[in-house]
C-alpha positions as CSV (number, residue, x, y, z in Angstrom):
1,X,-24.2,-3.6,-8.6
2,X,-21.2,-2.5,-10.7
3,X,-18.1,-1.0,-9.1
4,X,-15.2,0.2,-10.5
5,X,-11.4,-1.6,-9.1
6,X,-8.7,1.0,-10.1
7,X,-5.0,0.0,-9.3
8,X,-2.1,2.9,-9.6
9,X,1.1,1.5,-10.7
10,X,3.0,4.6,-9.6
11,X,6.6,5.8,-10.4
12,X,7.7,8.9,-8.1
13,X,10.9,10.9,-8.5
14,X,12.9,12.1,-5.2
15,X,11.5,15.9,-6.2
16,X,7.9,14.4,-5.7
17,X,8.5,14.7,-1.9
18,X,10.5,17.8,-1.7
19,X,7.3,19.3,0.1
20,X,3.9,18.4,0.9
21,X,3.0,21.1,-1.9
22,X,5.1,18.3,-4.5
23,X,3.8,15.5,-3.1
24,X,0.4,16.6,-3.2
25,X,0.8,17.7,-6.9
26,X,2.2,14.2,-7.9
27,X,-0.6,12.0,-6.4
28,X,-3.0,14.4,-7.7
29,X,-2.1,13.7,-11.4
30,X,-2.1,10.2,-10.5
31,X,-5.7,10.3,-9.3
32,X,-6.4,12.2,-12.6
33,X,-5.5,9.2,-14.4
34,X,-7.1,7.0,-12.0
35,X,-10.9,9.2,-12.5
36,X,-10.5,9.1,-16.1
37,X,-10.0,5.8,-16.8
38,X,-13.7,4.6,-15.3
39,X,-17.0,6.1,-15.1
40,X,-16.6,7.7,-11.2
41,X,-20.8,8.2,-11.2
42,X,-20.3,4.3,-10.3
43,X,-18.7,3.3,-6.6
44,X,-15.4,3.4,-7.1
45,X,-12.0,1.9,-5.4
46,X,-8.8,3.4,-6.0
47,X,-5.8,1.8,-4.5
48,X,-1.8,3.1,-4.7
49,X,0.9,1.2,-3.8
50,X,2.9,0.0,-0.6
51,X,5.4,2.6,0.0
52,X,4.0,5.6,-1.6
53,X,4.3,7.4,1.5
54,X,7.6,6.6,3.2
55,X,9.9,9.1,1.3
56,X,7.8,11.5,3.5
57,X,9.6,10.5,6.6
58,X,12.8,12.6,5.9
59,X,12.9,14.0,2.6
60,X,10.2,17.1,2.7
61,X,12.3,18.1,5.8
62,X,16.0,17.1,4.2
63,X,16.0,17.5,0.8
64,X,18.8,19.8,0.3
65,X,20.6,18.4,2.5
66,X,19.9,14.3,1.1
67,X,19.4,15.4,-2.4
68,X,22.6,14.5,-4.3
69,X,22.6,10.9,-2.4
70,X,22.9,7.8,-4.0
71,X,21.6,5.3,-1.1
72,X,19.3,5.4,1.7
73,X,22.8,4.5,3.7
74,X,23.9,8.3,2.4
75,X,21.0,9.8,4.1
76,X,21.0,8.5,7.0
77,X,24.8,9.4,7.6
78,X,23.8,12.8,6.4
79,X,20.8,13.3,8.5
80,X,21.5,11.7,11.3
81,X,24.9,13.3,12.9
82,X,23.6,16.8,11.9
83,X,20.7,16.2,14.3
84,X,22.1,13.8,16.7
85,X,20.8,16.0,19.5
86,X,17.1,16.0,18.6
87,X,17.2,12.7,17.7
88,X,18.7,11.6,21.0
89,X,15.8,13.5,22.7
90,X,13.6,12.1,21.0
91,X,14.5,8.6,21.4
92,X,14.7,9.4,25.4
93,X,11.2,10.7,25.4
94,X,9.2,8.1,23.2
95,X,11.5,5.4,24.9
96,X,12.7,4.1,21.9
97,X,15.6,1.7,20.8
98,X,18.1,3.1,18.0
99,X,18.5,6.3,15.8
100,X,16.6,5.7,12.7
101,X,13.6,5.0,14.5
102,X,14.4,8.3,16.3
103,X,14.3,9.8,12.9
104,X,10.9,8.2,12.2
105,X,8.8,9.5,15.4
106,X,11.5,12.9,14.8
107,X,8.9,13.7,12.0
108,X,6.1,11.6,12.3
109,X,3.4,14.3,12.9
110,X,4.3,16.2,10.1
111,X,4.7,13.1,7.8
112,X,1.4,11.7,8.5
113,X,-0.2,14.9,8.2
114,X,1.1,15.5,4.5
115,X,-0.2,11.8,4.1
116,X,-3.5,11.6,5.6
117,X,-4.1,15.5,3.9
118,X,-3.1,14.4,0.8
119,X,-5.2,11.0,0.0
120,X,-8.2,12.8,2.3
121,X,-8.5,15.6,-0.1
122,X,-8.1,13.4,-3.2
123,X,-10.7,10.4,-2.0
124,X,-13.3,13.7,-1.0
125,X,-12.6,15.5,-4.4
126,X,-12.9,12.4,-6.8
127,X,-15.8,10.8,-4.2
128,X,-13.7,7.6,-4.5
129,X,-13.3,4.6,-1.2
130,X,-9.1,5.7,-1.7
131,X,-6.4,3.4,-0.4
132,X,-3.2,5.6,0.1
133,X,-0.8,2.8,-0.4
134,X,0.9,2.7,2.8
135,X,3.9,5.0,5.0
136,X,6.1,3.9,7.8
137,X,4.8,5.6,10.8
138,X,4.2,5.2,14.5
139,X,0.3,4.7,16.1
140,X,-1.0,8.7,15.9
141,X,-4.2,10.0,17.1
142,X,-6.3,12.8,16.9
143,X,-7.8,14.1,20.5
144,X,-8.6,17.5,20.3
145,X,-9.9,17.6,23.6
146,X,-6.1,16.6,24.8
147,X,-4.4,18.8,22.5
148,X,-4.7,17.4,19.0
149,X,-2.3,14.8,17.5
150,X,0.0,12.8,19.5
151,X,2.2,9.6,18.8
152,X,0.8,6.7,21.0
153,X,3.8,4.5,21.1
154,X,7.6,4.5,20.2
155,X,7.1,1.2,17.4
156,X,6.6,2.1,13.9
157,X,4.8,0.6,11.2
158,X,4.2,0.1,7.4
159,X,1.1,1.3,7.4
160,X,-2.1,1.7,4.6
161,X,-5.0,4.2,5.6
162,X,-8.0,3.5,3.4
163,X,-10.1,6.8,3.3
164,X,-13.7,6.7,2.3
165,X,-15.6,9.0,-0.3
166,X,-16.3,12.0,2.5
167,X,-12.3,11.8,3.2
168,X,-12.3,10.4,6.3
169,X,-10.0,7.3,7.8
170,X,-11.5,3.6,7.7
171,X,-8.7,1.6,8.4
172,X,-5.0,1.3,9.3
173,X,-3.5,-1.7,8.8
174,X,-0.2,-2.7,9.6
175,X,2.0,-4.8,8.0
176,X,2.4,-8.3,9.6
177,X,5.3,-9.7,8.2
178,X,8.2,-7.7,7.0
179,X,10.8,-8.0,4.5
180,X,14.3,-8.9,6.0
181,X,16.8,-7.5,6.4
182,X,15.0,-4.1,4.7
183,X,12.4,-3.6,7.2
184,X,13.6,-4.9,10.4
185,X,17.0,-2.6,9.7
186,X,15.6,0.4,9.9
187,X,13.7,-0.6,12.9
188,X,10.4,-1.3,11.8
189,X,7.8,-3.1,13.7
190,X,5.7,-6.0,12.5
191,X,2.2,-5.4,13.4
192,X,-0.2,-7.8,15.2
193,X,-2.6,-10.1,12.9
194,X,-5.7,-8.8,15.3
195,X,-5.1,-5.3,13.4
196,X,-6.4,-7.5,10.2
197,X,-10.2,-6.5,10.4
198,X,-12.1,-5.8,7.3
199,X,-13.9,-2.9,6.8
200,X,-18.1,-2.7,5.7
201,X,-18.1,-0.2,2.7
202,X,-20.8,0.4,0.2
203,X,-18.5,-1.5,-2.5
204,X,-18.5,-5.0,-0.2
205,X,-16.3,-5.7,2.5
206,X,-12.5,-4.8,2.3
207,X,-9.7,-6.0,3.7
208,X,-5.6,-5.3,3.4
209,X,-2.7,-7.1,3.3
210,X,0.7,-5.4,2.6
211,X,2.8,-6.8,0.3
212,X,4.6,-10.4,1.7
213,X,1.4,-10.4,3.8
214,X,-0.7,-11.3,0.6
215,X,1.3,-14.5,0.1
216,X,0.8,-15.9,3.6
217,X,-2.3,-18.4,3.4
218,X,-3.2,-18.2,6.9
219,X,-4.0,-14.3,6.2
220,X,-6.1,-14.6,3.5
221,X,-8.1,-17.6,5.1
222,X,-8.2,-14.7,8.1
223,X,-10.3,-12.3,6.0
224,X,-12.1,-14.6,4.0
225,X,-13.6,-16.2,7.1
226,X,-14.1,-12.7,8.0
227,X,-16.6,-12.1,5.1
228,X,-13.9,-9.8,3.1
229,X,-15.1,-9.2,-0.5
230,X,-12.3,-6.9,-1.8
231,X,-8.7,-7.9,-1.0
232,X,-6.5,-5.0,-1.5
233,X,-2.9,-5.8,-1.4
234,X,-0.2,-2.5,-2.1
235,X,3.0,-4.0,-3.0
236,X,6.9,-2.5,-2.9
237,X,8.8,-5.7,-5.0
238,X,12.3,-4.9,-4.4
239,X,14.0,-7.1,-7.4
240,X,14.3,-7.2,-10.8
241,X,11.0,-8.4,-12.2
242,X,12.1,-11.0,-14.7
243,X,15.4,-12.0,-12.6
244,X,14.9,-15.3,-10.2
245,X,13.2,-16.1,-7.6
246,X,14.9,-15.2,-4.2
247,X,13.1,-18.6,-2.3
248,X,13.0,-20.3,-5.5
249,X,15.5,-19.9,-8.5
250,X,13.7,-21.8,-10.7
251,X,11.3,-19.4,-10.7
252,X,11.2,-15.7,-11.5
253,X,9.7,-12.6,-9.6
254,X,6.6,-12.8,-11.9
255,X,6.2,-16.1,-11.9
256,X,6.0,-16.2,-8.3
257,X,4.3,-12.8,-7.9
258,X,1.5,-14.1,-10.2
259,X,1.4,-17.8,-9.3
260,X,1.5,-17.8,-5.7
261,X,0.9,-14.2,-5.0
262,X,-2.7,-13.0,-4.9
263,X,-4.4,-13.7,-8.2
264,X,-3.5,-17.5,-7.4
265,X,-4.1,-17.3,-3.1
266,X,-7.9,-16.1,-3.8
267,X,-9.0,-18.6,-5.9
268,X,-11.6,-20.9,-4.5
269,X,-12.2,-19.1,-1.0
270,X,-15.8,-18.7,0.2
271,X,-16.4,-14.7,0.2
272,X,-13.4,-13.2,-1.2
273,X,-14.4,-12.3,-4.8
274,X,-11.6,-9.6,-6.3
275,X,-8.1,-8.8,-5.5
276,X,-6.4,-5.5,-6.5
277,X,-2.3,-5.3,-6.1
278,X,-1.1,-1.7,-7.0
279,X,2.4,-1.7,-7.3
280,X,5.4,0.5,-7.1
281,X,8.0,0.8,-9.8
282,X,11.0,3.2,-10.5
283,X,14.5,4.1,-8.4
284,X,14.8,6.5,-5.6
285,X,18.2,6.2,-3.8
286,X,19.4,2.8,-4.0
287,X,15.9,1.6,-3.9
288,X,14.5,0.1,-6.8
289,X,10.9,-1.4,-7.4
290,X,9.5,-3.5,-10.4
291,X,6.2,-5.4,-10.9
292,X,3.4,-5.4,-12.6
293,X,0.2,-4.5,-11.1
294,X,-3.0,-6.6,-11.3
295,X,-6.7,-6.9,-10.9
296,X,-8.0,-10.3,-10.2
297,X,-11.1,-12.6,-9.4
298,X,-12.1,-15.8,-7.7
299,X,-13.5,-18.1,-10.3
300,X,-14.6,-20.2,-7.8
301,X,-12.2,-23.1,-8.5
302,X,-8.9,-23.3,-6.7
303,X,-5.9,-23.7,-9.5
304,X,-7.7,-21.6,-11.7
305,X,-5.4,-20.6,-14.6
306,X,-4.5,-17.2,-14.6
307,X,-6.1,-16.4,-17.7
308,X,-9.4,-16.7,-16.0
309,X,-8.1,-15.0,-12.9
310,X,-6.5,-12.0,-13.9
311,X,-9.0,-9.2,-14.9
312,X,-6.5,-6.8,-15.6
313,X,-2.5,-6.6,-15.4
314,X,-0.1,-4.1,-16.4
315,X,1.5,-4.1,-19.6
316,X,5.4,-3.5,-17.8
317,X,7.0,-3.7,-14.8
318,X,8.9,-0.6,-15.3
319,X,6.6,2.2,-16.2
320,X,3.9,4.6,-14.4
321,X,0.2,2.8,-15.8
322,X,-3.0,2.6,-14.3
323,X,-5.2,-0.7,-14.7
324,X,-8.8,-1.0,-13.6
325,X,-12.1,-3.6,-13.9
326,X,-15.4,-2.8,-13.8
327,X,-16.6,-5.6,-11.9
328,X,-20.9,-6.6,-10.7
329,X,-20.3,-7.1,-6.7
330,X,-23.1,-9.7,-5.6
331,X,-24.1,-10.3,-2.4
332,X,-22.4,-13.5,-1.5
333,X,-19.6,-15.2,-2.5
334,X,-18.6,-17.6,-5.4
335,X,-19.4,-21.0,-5.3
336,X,-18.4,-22.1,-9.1
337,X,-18.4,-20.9,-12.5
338,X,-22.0,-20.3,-12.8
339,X,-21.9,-17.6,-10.1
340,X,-18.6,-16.7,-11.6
341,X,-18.7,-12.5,-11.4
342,X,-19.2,-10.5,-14.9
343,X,-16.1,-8.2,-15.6
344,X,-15.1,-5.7,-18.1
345,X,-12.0,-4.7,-18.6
């Protein structure tokens, strides 16, 4: 069976989440992109990056006010004093350590709501399995017999919500391992490993690892014993692409990113056959992404070079670009170069 593997390389401006009406509009064009690069008649992934949906947590709701800032720091000093009483409240009611988080379960709901609308609508339009990259949100769900949407508990994640063709939730995953001090400082939660369950699709069987969580072996050797076909792994890479390594100065960001990072941590493993890393680039604030985005496959031989491994890559790590592969998904995994997948890229 062919399927297409579409990853968005995506570059949003501040005005992109002025409103879910912006938001919407941006994501759409990117889908647009996305649908005409492959034939859609064929099953079809579509993944966006890590990220893509945490700007929703304060700006559709703040924009005048945050607007003219510089760095997330700026925001939060103007958003936070102006609403100190909510945001207290809050905090007391979802019992919930320190302000920021406060300003994440503050606006949750509504955040999620633009979120899940927006990637819903787009996987049901396009008829496309649709992973919305990922937003920092608390545990919500959706009991209409008790009153609709509620937040479940006071911790919040980085999230990804993969959406099937008929628009409707898969998976959440959680990220397991955040980046310090970023993450932690603005009181995000890690979430457990036992949230890391692949999901049955009509494309194979899919798992997702956020960012860092696609370099962490034990992970990956987690879903492949799990039967995952499809690793999809949205990415947010904080630091200049070409500049060194932060573990390893020897190295730099690509070198890492591509020789330890996914195309590299698939190679050899039993069932895992592709690997699709959409990644964020561009400045919003003080935060600044670069990467390249890549499709990959398991040859079947562990070391593989990344000639061999990487189907498709983008051409910078600073521009808006949408790679994909048209790839035959068999029924079991690789076991060596004769069973080596066909792809066209």
């Amino acid at each position: 069976m062919k399927i297409n593997l579409v990853a968005v390389q995506a570059r949003p401006e501040l005005s992109d989440y002025a409103s879910a009406d912006a938001f919407h509009a941006k994501m759409s064009g990117l889908m647009q992109r996305a649908a005409a690069s492959v034939d859609c008649q064929q099953p079809t992934l579509v993944a966006f990056p890590e990220a893509i949906g945490l700007f929703l947590a304060f700006v559709p709701f703040y924009y005048d006010a945050v607007k003219g800032c510089r760095t997330i720091t700026q925001v939060m000093l103007k958003v936070i004093p102006r609403n100190l009483g909510r945001l207290l409240g809050t905090a007391w009611k979802h019992k919930a350590s320190g302000l920021v988080r406060a300003a994440f379960l503050d606006t949750a709901l509504r955040a999620e709501k633009m979120y899940v609308d927006t990637f819903s609508s787009l996987a049901k339009e396009y008829g496309v399995y649709l992973l919305g990259g990922s937003m920092y949100t608390p545990p919500i769900e959706n009991e209409p017999s008790k009153g609709g949407r509620h937040i479940l508990g006071s911790r919040v994640y980085n999230t990804a919500y993969l959406f099937s063709p008929r628009g409707l939730i898969l998976r959440r995953v959680p990220k397991v391992n955040l980046v310090r001090p970023l993450e932690t400082s603005i009181g995000v939660s890690g979430g457990p490993k036992s949230e890391l369950c692949p999901i049955d699709t009509a494309l194979g069987r899919i798992g997702t690892l956020v960012c860092y969580d696609g370099f962490h072996h034990t992970l990956v050797e987690h879903y492949d014993a799990l039967g995952a076909q499809i690793i999809l792994n949205p990415s947010y890479n904080h630091d200049p692409w070409h500049a060194p390594w932060v573990f390893d100065r020897r190295l730099t960001q690509e070198e890492e990113w591509l020789r330890y990072g996914l195309p590299s941590i698939i190679q050899g493993r039993e069932n895992i056959r592709y690997g699709v890393n959409p990644m964020m680039v561009g400045r919003i604030f003080d935060l600044e992404a670069e990467g390249r985005s890549s499709i990959s496959v398991n040859t079947g031989r562990p070391g593989a070079s990344l000639e061999d491994a990487l189907l498709a890559i983008a051409a910078r790590p600073d521009e808006e670009e949408i790679i994909f592969a048209s790839v035959d998904m068999a029924p079991t995994g690789p076991s060596g170069d004769e069973r080596r997948p066909a792809a066209l890229v």
